[in-house]
VOGU-3710 file (C-alpha; in Angstrom, 3 decimals, decimal comma):
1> xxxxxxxxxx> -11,520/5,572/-64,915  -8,388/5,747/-67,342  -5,309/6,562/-66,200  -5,193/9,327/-68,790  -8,032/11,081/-67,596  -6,947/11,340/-63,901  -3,833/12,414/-65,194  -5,400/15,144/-67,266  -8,131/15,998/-64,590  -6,321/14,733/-61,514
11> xxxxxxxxxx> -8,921/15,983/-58,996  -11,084/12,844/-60,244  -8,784/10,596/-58,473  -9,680/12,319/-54,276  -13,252/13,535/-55,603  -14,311/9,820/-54,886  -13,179/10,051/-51,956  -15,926/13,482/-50,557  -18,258/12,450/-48,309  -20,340/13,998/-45,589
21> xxxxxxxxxx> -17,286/13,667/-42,808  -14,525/14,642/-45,204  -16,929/17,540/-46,001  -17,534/18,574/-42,145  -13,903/18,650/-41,883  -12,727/20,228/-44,697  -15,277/22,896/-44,030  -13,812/23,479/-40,505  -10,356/23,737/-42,144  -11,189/25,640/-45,069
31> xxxxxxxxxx> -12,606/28,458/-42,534  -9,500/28,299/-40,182  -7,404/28,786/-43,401  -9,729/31,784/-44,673  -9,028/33,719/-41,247  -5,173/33,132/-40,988  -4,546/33,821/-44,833  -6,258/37,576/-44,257  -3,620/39,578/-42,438  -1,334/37,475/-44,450
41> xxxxxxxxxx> -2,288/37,888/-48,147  -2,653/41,829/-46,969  1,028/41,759/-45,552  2,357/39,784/-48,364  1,170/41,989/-50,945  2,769/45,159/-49,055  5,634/43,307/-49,229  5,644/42,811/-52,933  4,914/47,039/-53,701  1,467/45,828/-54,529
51> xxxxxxxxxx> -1,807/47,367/-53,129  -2,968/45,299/-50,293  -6,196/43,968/-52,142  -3,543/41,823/-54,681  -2,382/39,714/-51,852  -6,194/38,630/-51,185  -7,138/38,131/-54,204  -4,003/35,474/-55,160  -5,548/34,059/-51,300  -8,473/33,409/-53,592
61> xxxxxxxxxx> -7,576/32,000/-57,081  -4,022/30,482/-56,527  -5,582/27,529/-53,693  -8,624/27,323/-56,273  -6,329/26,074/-59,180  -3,373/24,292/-57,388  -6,136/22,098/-55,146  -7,990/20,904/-58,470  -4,589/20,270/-60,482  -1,777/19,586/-58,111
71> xxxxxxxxxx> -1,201/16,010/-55,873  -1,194/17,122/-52,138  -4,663/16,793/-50,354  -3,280/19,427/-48,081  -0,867/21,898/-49,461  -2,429/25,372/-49,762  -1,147/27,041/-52,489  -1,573/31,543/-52,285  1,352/34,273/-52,168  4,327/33,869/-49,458
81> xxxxxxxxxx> 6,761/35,827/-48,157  10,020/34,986/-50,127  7,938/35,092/-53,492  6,436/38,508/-52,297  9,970/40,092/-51,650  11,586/38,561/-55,035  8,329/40,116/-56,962  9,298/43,250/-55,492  12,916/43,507/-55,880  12,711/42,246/-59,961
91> xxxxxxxxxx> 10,018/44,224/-60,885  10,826/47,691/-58,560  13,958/47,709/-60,333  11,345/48,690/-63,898  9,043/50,961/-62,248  7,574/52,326/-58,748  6,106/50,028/-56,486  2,487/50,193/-56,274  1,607/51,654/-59,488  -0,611/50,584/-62,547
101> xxxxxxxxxx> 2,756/49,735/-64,339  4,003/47,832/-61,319  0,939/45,932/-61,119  1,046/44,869/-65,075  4,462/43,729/-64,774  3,858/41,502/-61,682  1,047/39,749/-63,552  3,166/39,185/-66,586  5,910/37,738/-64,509  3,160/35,558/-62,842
111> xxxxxxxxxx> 2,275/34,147/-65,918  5,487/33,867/-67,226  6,654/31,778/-64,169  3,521/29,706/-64,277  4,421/28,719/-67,743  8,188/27,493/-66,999  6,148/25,618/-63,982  4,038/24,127/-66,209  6,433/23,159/-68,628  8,606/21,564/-66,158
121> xxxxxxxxxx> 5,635/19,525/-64,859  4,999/18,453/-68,382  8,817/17,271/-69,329  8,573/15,556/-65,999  11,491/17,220/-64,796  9,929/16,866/-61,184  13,097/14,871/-59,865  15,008/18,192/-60,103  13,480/19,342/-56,524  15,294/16,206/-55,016
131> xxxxxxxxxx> 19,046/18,190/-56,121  18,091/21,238/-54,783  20,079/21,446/-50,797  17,582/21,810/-48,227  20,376/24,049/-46,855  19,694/26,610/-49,649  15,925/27,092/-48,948  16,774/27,477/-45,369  19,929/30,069/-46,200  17,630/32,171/-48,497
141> xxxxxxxxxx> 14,634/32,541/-46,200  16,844/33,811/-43,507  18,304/36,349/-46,075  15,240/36,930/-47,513  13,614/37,394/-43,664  15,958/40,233/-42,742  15,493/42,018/-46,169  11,807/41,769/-45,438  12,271/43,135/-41,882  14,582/45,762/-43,198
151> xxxxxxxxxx> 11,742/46,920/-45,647  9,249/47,592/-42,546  11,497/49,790/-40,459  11,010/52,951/-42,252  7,231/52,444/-41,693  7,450/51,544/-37,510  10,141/54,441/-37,447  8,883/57,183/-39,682  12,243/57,433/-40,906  12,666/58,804/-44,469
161> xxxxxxxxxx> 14,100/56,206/-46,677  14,392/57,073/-50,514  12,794/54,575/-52,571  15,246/51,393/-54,338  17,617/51,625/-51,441  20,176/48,546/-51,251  19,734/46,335/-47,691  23,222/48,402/-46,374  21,946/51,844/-47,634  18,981/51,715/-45,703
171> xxxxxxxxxx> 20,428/50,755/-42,579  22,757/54,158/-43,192  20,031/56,042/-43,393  18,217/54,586/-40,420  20,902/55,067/-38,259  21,474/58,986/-40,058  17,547/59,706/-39,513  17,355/57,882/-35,969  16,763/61,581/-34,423  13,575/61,761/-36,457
181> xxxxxxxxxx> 12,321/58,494/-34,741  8,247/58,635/-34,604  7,506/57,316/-31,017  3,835/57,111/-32,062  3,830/54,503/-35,096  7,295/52,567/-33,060  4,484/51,875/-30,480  1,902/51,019/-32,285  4,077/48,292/-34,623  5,382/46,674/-30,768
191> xxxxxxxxxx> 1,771/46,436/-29,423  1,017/44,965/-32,658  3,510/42,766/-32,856  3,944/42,134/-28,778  -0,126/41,035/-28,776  0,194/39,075/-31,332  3,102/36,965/-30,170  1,118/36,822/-26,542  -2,124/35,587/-27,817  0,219/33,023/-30,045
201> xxxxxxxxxx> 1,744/31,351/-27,093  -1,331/31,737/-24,700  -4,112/31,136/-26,942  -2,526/28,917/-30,115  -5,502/28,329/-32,093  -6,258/32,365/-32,180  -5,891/34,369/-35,431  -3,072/36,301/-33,741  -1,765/38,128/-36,796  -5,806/38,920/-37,094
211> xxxxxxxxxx> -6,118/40,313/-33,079  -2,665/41,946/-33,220  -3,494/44,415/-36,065  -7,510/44,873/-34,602  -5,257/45,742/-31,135  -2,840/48,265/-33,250  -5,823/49,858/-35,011  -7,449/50,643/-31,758  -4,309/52,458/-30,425  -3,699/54,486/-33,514
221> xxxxxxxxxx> -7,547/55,507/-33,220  -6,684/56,449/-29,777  -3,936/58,149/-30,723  -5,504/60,634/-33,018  -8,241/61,066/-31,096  -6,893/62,121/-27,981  -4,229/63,901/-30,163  -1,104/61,855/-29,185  0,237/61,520/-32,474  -0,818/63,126/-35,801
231> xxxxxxxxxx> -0,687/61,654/-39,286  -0,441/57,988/-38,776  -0,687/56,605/-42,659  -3,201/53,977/-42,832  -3,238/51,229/-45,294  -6,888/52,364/-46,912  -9,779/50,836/-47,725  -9,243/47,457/-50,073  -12,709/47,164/-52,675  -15,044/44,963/-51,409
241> xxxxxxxxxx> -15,471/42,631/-54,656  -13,901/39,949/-55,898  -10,808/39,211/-57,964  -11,447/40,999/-61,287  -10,263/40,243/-64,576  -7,048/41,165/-65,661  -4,347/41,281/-68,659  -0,746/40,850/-67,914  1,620/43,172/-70,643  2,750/40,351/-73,354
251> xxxxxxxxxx> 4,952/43,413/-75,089  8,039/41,621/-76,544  10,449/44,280/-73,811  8,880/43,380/-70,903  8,933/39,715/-71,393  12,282/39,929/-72,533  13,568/41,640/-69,966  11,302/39,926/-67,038  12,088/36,463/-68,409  15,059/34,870/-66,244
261> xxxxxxxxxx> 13,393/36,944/-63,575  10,558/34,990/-64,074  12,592/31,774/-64,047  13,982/32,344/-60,725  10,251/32,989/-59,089  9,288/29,403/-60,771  11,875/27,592/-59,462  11,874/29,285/-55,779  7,957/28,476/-56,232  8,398/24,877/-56,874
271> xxxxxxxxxx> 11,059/24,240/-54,220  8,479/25,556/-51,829  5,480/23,848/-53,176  6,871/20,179/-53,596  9,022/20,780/-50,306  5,845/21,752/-48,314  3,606/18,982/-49,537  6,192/16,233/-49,163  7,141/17,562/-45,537  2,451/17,605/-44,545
281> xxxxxxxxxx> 2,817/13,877/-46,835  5,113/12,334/-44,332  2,742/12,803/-41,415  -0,326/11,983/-43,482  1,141/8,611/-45,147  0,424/10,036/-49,065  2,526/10,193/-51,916  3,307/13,584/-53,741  3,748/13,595/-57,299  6,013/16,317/-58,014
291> xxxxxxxxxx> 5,085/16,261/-61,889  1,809/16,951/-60,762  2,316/19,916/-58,113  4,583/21,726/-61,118  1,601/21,315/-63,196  -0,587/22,219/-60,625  1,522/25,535/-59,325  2,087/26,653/-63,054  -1,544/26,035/-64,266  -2,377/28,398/-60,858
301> xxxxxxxxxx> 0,157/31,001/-61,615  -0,907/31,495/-65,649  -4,460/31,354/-64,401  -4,905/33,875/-61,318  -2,563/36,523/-63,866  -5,762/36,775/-65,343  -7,821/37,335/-62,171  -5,651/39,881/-60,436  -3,177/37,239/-58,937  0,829/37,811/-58,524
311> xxxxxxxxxx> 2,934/34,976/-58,193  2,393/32,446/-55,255  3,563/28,760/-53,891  2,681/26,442/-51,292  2,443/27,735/-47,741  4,465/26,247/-44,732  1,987/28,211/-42,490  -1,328/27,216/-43,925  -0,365/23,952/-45,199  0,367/23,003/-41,739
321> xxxxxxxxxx> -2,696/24,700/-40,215  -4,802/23,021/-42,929  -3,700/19,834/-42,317  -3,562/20,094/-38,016  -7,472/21,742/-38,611  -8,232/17,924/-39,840  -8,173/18,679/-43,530  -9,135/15,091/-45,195  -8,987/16,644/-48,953  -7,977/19,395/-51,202
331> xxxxxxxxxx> -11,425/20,550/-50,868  -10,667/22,506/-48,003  -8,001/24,918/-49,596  -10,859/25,393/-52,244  -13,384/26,104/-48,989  -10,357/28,748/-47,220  -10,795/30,348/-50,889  -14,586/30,787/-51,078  -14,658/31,677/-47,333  -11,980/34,742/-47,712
341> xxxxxxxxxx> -14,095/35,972/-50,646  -16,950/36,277/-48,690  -15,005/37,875/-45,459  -13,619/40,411/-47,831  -16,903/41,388/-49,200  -18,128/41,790/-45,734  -15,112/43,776/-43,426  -13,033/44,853/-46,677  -13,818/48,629/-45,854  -12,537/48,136/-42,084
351> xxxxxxxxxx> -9,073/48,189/-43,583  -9,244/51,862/-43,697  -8,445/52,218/-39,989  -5,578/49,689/-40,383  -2,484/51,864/-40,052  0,888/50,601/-41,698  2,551/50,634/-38,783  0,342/47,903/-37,633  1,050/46,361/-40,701  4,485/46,657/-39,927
361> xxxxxxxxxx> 4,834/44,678/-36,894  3,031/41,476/-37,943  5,358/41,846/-41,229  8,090/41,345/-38,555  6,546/38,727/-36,846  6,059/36,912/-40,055  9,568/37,850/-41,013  10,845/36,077/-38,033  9,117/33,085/-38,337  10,770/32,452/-41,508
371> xxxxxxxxxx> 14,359/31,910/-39,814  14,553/28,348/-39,328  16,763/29,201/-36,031  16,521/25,082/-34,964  18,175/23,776/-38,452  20,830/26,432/-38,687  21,820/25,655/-35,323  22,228/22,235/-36,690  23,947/22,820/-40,199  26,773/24,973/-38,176
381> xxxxxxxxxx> 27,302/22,320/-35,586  27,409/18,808/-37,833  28,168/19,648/-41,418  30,776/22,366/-42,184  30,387/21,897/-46,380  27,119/22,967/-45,922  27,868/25,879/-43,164  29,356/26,982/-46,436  26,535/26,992/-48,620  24,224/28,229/-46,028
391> xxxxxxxxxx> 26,126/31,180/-45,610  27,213/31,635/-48,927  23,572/32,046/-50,288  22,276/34,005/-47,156  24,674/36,810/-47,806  24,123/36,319/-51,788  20,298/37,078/-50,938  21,160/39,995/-48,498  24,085/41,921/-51,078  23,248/40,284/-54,481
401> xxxxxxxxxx> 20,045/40,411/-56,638  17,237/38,093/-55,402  17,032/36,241/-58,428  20,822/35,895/-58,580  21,090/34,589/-55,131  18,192/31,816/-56,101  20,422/30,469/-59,052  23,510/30,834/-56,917  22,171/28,562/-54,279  20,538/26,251/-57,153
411> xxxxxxxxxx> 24,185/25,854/-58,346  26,221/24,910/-54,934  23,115/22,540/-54,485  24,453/20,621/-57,749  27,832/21,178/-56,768  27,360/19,597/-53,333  25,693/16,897/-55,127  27,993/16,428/-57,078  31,064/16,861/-54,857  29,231/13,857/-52,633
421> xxxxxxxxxx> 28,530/11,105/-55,900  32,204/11,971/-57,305  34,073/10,533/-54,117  32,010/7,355/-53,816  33,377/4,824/-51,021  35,920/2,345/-52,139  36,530/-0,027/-49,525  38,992/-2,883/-49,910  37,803/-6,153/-49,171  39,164/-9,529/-48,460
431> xxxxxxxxxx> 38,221/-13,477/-47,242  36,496/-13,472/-43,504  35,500/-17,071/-43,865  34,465/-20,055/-45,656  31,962/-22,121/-44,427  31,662/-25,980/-44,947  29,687/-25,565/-48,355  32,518/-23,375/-49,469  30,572/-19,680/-49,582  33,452/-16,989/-49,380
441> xxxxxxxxxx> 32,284/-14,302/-46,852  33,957/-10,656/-47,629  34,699/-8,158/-45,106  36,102/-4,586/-45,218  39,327/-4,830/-44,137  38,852/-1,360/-42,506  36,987/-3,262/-39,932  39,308/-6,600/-39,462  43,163/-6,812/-40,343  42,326/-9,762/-42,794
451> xxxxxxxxxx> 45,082/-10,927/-44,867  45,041/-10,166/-48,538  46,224/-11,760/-51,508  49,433/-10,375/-52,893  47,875/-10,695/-56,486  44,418/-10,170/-56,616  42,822/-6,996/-54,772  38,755/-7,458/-54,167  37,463/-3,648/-53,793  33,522/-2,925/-54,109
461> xxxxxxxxxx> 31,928/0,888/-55,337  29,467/2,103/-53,149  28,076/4,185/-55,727  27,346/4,512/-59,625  29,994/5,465/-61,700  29,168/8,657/-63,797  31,492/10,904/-65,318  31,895/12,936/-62,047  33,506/9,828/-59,998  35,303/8,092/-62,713
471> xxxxxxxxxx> 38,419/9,921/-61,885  37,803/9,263/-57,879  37,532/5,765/-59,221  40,498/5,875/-61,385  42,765/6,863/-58,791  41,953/4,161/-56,888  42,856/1,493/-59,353  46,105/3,014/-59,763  46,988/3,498/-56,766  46,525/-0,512/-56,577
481> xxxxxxxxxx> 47,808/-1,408/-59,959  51,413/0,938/-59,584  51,400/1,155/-55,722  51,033/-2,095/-54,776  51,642/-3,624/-57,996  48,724/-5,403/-58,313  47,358/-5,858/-61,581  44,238/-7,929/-61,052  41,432/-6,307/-59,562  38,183/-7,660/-58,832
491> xxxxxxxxxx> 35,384/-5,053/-58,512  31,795/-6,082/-56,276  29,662/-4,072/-58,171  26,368/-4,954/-56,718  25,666/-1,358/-55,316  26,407/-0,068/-58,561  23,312/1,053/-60,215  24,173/3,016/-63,310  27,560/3,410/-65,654  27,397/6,516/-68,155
501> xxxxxxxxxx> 29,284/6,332/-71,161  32,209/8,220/-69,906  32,636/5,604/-67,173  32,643/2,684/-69,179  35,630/4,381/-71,316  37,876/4,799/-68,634  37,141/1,302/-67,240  37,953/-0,061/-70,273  40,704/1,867/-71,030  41,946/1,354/-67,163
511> xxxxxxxxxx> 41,318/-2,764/-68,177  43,355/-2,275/-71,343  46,134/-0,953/-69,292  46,266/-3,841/-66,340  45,815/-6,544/-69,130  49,508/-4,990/-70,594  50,867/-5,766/-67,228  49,343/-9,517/-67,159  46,425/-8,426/-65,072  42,876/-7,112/-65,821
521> xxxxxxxxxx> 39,462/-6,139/-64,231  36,882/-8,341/-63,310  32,916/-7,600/-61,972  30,885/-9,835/-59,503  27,826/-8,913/-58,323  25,828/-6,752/-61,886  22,577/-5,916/-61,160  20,304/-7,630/-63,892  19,612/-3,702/-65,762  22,822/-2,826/-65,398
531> xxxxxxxxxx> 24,266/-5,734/-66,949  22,001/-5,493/-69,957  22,707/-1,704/-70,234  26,292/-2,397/-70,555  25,654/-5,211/-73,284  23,899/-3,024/-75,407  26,967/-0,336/-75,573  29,211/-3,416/-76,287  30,991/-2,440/-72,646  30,763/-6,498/-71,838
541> xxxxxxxxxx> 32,561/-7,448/-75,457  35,165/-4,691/-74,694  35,757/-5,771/-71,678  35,675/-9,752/-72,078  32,836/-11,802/-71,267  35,077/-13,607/-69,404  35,386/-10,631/-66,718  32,187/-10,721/-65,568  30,943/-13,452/-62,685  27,275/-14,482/-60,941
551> xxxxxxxxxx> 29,116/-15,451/-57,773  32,018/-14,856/-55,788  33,050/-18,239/-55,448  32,890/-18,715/-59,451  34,969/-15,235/-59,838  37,491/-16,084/-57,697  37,742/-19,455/-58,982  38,589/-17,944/-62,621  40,830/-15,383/-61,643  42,526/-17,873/-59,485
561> xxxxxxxxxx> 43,357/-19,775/-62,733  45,052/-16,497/-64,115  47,481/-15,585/-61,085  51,390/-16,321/-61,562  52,506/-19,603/-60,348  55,478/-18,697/-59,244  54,328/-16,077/-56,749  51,458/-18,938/-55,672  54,259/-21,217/-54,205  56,326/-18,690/-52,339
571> xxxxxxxxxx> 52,846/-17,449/-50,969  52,185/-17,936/-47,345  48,866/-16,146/-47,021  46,532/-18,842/-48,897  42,954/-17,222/-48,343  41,031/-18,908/-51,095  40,196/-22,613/-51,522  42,164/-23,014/-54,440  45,065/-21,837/-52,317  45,291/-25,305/-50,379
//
């Protein structure tokens, strides 16, 4: 089978591997999946201003498309909570949630976010995921959990909220309107959410979020019945049928104006997706290509916007579940797909009893499971840089437009990045021993007070040297060369693994300058590429050939040969062989 093909059709590459255990399993799984991802594709959808029937129906053609295309033989790929809640804020901004025109708009920025996926996965800019902070996914859920929270309370209160209220307007108004409380929905979202958190911790392999909103539509039927409570909304019946065909508006204003909208959903999307798969990979011992899960998210998104679909990413929840259910193979995302079609054809009209309120509470519940209380705890207590960021985007997501707050925290990711690779560690080294065949050992002098030579300085970067750390680096050679006057300096460069263009001017201006003051700078240590990388842009030539050494014995042998006499003989330190 050519490589070509696989990569072109890259379920051929696990398809070899179906047989009649991996099927057993995956059919196990793919029914687990099926159950869980019903209350939630209902409550995600309510959280995007969508009728409830979208959220099932992305359940059903997003795992489809991302299992067949994408790398991970357990990720399970539908609509999520912090894609749900950025759907609604860009598009509710246009038009009112839940209408035709709402609904046309989320499939065109669906398919407009599938293509930047895709495109991405083509240019093989998969690498970018690895500069994005973990610290910024985890700030922007939390935000994104209390805005989703904050969206429910008018429906477990009854509360009158005008529509396109900001997070701190609708908290005034809550607290204005709390003498209007409903006592009748407020109980019916805390038995819905209270039963579902019970039968969570006592019974852990229950559909919880399932029971929980059976248990709340029971007590609103109660309610009405014995006339306890009158006028408890109700979510309505969803159509029994399956995901039908659809056309997203391609009108030159709405793509204009849902465009960078539609950027930020594909690159929250991918974070999630590749983060998700690599996070099941480490416990299942496979390797994620995140070229592939791009391709596979975007060719999922551009797809299901033509079969009723919104936007949607990998899953923490059903990933996991997928995976601990004995998944062996993306098969059984494609089973949880097939298996929810065939629930909702069977119970779809039971959602008429299912009152919002109900819906409410397990929104909460889900909403809460999104804070990732265990890492915060541990960003505020070890790293204070990225206390920063973390609260920096969570309050960006809570007061600042969703899509905003994504690039936002996209940004201080590359800034911590690059505020970490621009001081790279510069230790000073020196002479430890020399053993009988005459191999110098170096040692940080950090760790031992070793004596130094009062001519030559031995210092080794712990990093590449890029136009962001060439300065760090610069400092530290003159800081050496007018400090301490010392004008040779001998650089160990073996953990150096790349030199930009901008770096290799400064070191050779920085050589220029010691060789005016007798001195110069010398490398031991080049790793083969680099070396040969260097040669090609004439930085070796520049330099001197001369400069560069195999060994530390042969570079300090050379450079020995170029110290001043006169400071030799009044020297009483003598830490090289050619010293004696």
């Amino acid at each position: 089978m050519s490589k070509w093909l696989v990569s072109l059709l890259p379920f051929l590459s696990w398809f070899k591997l179906v047989n009649k255990e991996t099927l057993k399993a995956d059919l196990i799984a793919g029914l687990t999946g099926a159950v869980v991802v019903l209350p939630q594709g209902v409550a995600f959808a309510t959280i995007a201003g969508l009728p409830p029937e979208y959220g099932l129906y992305t359940a059903m053609v997003a795992p489809i498309i991302a299992a067949l295309f994408g790398s991970s033989y357990h990720l399970v790929s539908g609509p999520t909570t912090a894609i749900s809640i950025v759907v609604f804020s860009t598009i509710s901004r246009h038009v009112d949630p839940g209408s035709p025109e709402f609904v046309s708009m989320a499939l065109t920025l669906t398919f407009l976010a599938g293509v930047y996926q895709f495109a991405f996965g083509l240019a093989r800019f998969g690498v970018l995921v690895n500069f994005v902070s973990h610290t910024v996914v985890i700030g922007f859920t939390a935000g994104a959990a209390i805005l989703i929270a904050t969206s429910q309370l008018k429906h477990i209160s009854g509360i009158f909220i005008p529509k396109g209220e900001s997070f701190l307007h609708t908290w005034v108004d809550l607290f204005q309107g709390f003498g209007n409380l409903d006592m009748a929905l407020l109980v019916i979202a805390l038995s819905t959410l209270l039963s579902a958190i019970l039968f969570k911790k006592f019974w852990p392999k229950s559909p919880n979020l399932l029971i929980g909103m059976v248990i709340g539509s029971v007590l609103a039927f109660y309610l009405s019945r014995f006339q306890l409570a009158s006028d408890i909304p109700l979510v309505g019946e969803i159509p029994a049928h399956l995901p039908p065909l659809s056309t997203p508006d391609f009108s030159f204003s709405t793509i204009s104006s849902l465009a960078s909208e539609a950027f930020a959903i594909a690159l929250l999307g991918l974070i999630e997706a590749v983060s998700i798969s690599r996070a099941v990979a480490t416990k299942s011992n496979q390797r994620i290509s995140a070229n592939q899960e791009f391709v596979g998210q975007g060719m999922s998104n551009m797809f299901g916007s033509f079969f009723s679909s919104y936007a949607g990413s990998g899953s923490f929840t059903r990933s996991g579940i997928n995976y601990e259910s004995g998944a062996k193979t993306p098969l059984s995302a494609i089973f949880a797909a097939l298996f929810l079609m065939v629930i909702v054809l069977l119970i779809a009209p039971l959602t008429a009893y299912l009152p919002i309120a109900a819906m409410g509470g397990v929104i909460l519940l889900v909403a809460y499971n999104l804070v990732d209380v265990h890492h915060i705890a541990q960003i505020f207590k070890y790293s204070k840089s990225e206390t920063s960021i973390l609260i920096t985007t969570f309050l960006a997501t809570l007061f600042l437009e969703l899509e905003f707050a994504i690039y936002l925290g996209v940004l201080l990711s590359l800034v911590l990045f690059l505020a970490k690779t621009s001081t790279p560690r510069i230790p000073t080294l020196s002479i430890d021993s020399i053993d009988s065949e005459g191999s110098r050992s170096f040692l940080n002098v950090s760790k031992k007070p070793l004596k130094q030579c009062p001519q030559l300085r031995i210092i080794r970067v712990d990093m590449s040297i890029y136009f962001g750390s060439i300065n760090h680096i610069q400092k530290k050679i003159e800081k050496i060369s007018d400090g301490q006057n010392i004008h040779h300096i001998l650089i160990v460069a073996s953990g150096i693994n790349f030199i930009d263009l901008s770096g290799m001017e400064a070191l050779i201006s920085e050589n220029n300058r010691l060789k005016r003051k007798g001195g110069g700078l010398y490398f031991v240590g080049l790793k083969a590429p680099v070396y040969q990388f260097l040669a090609q842009a004439h930085f070796i030539k520049n330099i001197g050939r001369a400069n560069f050494f195999d060994s530390k014995q042969l570079a300090i042998n050379t450079i020995y040969t170029r110290l001043n006499r006169d400071v030799c003989s009044q020297c009483d330190v003598k830490i090289f062989n050619e010293c004696q």
